[in-house]
N, C-alpha and C positions, 0 to 999 in steps of 0.2 A: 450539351443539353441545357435548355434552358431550367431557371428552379424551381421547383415544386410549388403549387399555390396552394395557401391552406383551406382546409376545411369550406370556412364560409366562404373562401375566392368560389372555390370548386362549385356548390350549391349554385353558387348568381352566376354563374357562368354558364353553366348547364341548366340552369333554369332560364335564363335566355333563350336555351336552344329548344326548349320545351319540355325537357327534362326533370322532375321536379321529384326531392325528396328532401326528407331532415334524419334518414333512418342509417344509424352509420354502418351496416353493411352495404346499402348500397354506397355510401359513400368511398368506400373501400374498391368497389365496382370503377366509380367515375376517377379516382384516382390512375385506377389502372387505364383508365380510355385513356386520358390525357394523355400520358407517356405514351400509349400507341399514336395516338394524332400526331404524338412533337416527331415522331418516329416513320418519316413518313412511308410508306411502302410496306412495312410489317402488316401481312397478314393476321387479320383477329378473327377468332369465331365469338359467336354470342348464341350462349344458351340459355332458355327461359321457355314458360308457360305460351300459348298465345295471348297474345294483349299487354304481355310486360313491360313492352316498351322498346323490343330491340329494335326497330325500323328506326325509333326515333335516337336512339344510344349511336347507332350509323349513323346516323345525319352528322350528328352533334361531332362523333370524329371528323369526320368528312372536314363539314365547317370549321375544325380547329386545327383540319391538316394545311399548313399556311403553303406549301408545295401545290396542293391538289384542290384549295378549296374555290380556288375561280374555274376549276372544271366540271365535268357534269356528274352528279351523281344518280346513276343508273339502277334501277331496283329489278333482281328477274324474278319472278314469283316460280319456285322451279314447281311447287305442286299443281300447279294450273298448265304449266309449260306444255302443247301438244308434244306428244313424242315425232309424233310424222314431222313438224317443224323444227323441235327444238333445237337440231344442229344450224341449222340455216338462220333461226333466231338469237343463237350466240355468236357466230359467226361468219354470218353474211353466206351469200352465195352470188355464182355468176351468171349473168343470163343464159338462158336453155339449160341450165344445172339439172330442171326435172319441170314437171309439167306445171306452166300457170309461173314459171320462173321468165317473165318476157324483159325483164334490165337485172342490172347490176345493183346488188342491196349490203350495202355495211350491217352487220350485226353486232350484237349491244357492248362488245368487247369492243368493237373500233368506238362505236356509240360513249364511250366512255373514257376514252385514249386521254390519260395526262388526269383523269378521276378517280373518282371510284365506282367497282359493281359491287353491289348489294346481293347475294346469292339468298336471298329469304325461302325459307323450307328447305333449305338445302340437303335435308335428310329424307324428300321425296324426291329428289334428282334420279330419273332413268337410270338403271344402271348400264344402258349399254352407252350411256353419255360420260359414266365419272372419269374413266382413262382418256377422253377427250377432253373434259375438262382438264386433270392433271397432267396434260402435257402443257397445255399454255401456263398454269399455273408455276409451272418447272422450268418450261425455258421462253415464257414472255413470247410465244407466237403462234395466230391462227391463221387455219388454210379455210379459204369460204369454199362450202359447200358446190364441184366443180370446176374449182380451179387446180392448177399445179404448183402456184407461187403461195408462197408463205408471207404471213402480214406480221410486222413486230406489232406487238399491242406491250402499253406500259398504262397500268392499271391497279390500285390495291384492291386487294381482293376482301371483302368484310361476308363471312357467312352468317347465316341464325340456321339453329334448328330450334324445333318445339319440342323436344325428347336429345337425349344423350343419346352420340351416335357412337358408343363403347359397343352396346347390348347389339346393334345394327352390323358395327364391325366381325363381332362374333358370330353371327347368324348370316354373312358374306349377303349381306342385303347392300353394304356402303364399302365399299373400297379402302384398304388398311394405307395404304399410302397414299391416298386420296386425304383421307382424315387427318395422319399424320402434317400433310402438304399445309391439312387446314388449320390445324392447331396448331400455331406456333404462339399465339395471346388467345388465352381463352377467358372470356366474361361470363359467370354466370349470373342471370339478374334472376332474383328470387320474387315469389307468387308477392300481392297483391294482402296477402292474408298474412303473410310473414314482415309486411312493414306496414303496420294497423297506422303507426305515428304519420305514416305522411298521406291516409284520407284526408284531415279537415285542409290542408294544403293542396291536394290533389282540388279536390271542391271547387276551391276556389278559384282558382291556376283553371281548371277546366269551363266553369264560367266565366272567367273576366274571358278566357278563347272567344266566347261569340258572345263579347258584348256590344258587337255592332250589331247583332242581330234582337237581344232582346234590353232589356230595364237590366243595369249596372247593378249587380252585387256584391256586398259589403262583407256581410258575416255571415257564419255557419252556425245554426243553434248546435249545441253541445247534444241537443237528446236525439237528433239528426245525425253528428255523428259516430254518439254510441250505438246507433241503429245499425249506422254503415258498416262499423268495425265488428260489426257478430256477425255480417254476411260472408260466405263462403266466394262470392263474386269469383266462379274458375275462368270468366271470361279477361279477370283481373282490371288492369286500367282503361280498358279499350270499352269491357262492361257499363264500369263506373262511369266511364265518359256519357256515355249513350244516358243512362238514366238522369245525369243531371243536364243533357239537353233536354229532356221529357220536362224535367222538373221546371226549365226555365221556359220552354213554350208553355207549359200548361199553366205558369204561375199568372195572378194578375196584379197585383200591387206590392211593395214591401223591396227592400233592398236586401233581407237574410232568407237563407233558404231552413225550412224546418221540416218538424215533421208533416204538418197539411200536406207541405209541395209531394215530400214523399208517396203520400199516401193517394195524391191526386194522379201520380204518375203510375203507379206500379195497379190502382186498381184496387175493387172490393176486398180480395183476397191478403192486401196488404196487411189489413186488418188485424190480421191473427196471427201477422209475423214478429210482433213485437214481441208474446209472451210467451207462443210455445205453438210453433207453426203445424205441428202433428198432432194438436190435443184437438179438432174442428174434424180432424180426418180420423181420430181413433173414434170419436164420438157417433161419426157414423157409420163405421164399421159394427160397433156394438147393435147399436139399431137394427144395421142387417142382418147379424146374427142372432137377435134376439125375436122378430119378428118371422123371418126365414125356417129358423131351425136347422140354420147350416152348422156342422160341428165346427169346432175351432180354431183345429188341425187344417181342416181346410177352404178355410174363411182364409187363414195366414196364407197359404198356399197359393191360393188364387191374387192374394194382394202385391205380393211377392212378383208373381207371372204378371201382373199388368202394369204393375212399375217397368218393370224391366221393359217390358212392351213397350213403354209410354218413351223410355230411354233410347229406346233404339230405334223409333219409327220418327222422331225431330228430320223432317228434310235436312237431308246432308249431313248427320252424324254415321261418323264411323267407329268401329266397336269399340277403335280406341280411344276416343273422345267419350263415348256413351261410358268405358269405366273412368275416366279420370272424371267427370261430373260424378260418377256413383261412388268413388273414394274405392275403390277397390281396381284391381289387376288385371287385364286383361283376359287373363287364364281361367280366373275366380268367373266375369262373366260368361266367357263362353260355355265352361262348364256348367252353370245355371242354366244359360239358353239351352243346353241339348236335352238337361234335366226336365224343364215344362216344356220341350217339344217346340223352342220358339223356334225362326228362321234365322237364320244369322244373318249381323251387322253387315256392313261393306267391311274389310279387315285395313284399307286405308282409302 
């Protein structure tokens, strides 16, 4: 094996890949990729928030697996995955295999032959898929949907989930030797909120990204990003990214991003996130109850009921997404909900 590269190799290496940190737990993280890239074939899982980065932590193996990195790297998004398809979309099927099958179709395991597959969300994968999956995963071969012949496929396998599939395992939601199969290197890339040191680098790193599209940025004001670092951002760097494309279409002249840009992107309500984002919303709660004559008990009550409301009715939030934005448990929500009488969440 080749020798370990230090610290600052590791950064500009992976920050090439678009990987960007100075926070030495992650560094601790991209030490471990390394050694799986030089390793070629080792199955890695990668566990993180959504928006952490794991899509891009895959590439970056990929790219530094010197074996596999002039082949294709293949992403399957298993939470989107149709179930009616998804055998035939992992591995191929033969013509007449079932209706609307009129040729012969490689699926994304041949798609990938001599690469890597990206198994992203691999913690909403069918379950009546996983023991299909962990058969190619075990002995490196798929049968297409309608055939008799078996195809060798040679492929590393890189998973993510958005959640620890331990609690998944025990609840026989995820397959125990499925998981097993998958964890043989596990990464976990921590929140967004736990490495505050690499916003103003993030910043940056994310707009020189589309500096073909707007005016080259230089610096970051400092009061920009103590701003940044007292936001909760559960979308993490995928979040951050998106706001500071807002901030650079919206911007008009100047080479540093500050507070204005901030405030030009997020909108009126910015306003009152700097000092104490709840004291604009306690202010008018009093109002209402001082004018109303609603008691107090259920003034709370009702504020309480239309948060949660307001939590769980986001197009496409599921209940488990609506508690990790609320900082509380999935159980603690439901229980709320049945307490005001709300409808429940989608559960995933």
């Amino acid at each position: 094996m080749c020798e370990q590269p230090s610290d600052c190799e590791l950064q500009s290496t992976f920050a090439q890949l678009r990987f960007v940190t100075c926070s030495p737990s992650v560094i601790s993280v991209l030490r471990q990729a390394y050694k799986a890239a030089v390793v070629s074939g080792i199955t890695v899982l990668l566990e993180g928030e959504t928006g952490t980065g794991k899509q891009v932590l895959a590439q970056g193996i990929h790219k530094l697996d010197r074996k596999r990195s002039s082949s294709s790297f293949i992403t399957v998004h298993c939470s989107t995955i149709s179930e009616a398809l998804a055998e035939s979309e992992l591995f191929g099927h033969r013509r007449g295999a079932f209706s609307g099958a009129v040729s012969d179709r490689k699926g994304l395991f041949q798609a990938a032959q001599g690469g890597t597959l990206f198994l992203d969300d691999v913690n909403d994968l069918p379950l009546h898929l996983q023991p299909k999956l962990l058969d190619v995963v075990q002995r490196g071969i798929a049968r297409p949907v309608g055939s008799d012949r078996e195809v060798r496929v040679d492929v590393r396998i890189i998973a993510a989930c958005n959640q620890s599939l331990e609690p998944l395992v025990r609840e026989g939601r995820f397959r125990s030797d499925l998981y097993y199969r998958l964890n043989v290197v596990k990464l976990s890339l921590p929140p967004l909120r736990e490495r505050l040191a690499d916003v103003p680098d993030l910043i940056l790193a994310l707009a020189r990204r589309y500096s073909s599209l707007y005016e080259p940025i230089e610096t970051v004001d400092p009061e920009l990003v103590s701003l940044l670092q007292s936001k909760p951002f559960f979308g993490n760097v995928r979040e951050l990214e998106n706001a500071v494309q807002r901030m650079l279409f919206l911007k008009i002249q100047g080479a540093s991003l500050g507070l204005a840009d901030w405030m030009a992107q997020a909108g009126p309500e910015a306003a009152y996130a700097g000092a104490d984002p709840l004291a604009k919303a306690a202010g008018e709660l009093w109002t209402a109850i001082s004018q109303s004559g609603i008691p107090y008990s259920r003034a709370v009550r009702e504020v309480e009921k239309r948060v949660l409301e307001a939590a769980i009715n986001v197009p496409g939030t599921t209940r488990r997404v609506a508690a990790q934005r609320l900082s509380t448990s999935e159980r603690t929500l439901y229980n709320k909900m049945r307490v005001h009488g709300i409808g429940t969440a989608r559960d995933t």
